[in-house]
C-alpha positions as CSV (number, residue, x, y, z in Angstrom):
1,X,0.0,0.0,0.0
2,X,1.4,3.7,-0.8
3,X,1.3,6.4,1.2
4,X,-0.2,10.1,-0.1
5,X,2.6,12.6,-0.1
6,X,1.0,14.4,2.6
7,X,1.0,11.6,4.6
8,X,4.8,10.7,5.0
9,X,6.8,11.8,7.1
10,X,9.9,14.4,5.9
11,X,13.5,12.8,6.7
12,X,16.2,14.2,4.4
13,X,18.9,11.6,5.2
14,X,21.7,13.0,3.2
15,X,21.4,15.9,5.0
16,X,21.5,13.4,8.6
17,X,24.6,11.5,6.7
18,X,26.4,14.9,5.9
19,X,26.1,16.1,9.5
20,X,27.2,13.2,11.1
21,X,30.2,12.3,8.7
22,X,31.2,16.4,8.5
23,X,34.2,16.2,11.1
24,X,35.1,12.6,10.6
25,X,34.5,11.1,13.7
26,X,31.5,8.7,11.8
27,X,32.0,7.0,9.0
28,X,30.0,7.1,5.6
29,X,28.6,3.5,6.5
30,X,27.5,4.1,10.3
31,X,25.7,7.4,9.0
32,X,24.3,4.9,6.2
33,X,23.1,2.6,9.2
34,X,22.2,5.3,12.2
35,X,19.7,7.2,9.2
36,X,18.2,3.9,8.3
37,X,17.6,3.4,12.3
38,X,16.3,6.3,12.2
39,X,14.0,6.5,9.5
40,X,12.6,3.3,10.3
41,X,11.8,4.5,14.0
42,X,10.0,7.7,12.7
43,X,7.8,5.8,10.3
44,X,7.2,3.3,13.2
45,X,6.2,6.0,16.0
46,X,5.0,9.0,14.5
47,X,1.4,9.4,13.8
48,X,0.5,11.0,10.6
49,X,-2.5,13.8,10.1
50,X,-4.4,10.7,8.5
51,X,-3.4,8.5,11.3
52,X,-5.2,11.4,14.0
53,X,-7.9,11.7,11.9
54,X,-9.1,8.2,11.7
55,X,-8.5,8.2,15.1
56,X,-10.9,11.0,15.9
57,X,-13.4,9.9,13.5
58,X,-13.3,6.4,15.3
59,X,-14.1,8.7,18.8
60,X,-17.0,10.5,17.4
61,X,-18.4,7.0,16.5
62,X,-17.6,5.7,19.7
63,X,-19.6,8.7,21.3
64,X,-22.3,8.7,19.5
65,X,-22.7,5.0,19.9
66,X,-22.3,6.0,24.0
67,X,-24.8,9.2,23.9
68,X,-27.6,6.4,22.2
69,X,-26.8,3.6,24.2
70,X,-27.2,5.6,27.4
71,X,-30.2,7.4,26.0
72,X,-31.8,4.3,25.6
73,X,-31.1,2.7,29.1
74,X,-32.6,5.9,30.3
75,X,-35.9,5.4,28.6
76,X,-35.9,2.0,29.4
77,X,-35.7,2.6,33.5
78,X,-38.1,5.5,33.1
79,X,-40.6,2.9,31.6
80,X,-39.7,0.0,34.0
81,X,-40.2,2.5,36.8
82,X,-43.3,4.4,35.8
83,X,-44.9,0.4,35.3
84,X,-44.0,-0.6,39.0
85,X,-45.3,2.7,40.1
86,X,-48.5,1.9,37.8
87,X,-49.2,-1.6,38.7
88,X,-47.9,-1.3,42.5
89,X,-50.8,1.0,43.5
């Protein structure tokens, strides 16, 4: 499956590769390895905009489904307790 554009996240790792190889204290191959680390951790751990707003779609499902279920049960005790008022006197 392909991600929109929009949707990745921005990593320039030649720009990552050049810092940490500018004084020569890591080589081209560790700053090969560390950026793949890296990039692989970012895609892993941070949430996209789509990934939030699935998320808060899935929530305003969740409390509608909440606001009718406990409308409901409301209506139902209000019945059950008007009927042993009803039938108890």
């Amino acid at each position: 499956m392909t991600t929109p554009m929009s949707d990745q996240l921005l990593f320039d790792r030649l720009r990552y590769m050049d810092k940490l190889t500018k004084d020569g204290s890591v080589s081209e191959a560790q700053a090969r390895a560390l950026a793949d680390a890296l990039e692989g951790a970012l895609q892993e751990a941070v949430a996209t905009k789509t990934d939030i707003s699935r998320l808060e779609n899935k929530l305003e499902l969740a409390v509608r489904d909440l606001k009718i279920w406990v409308g409901s049960t409301a209506v139902v005790l209000f019945g059950l307790l008007t009927a042993i008022k009803l039938f108890t006197h």
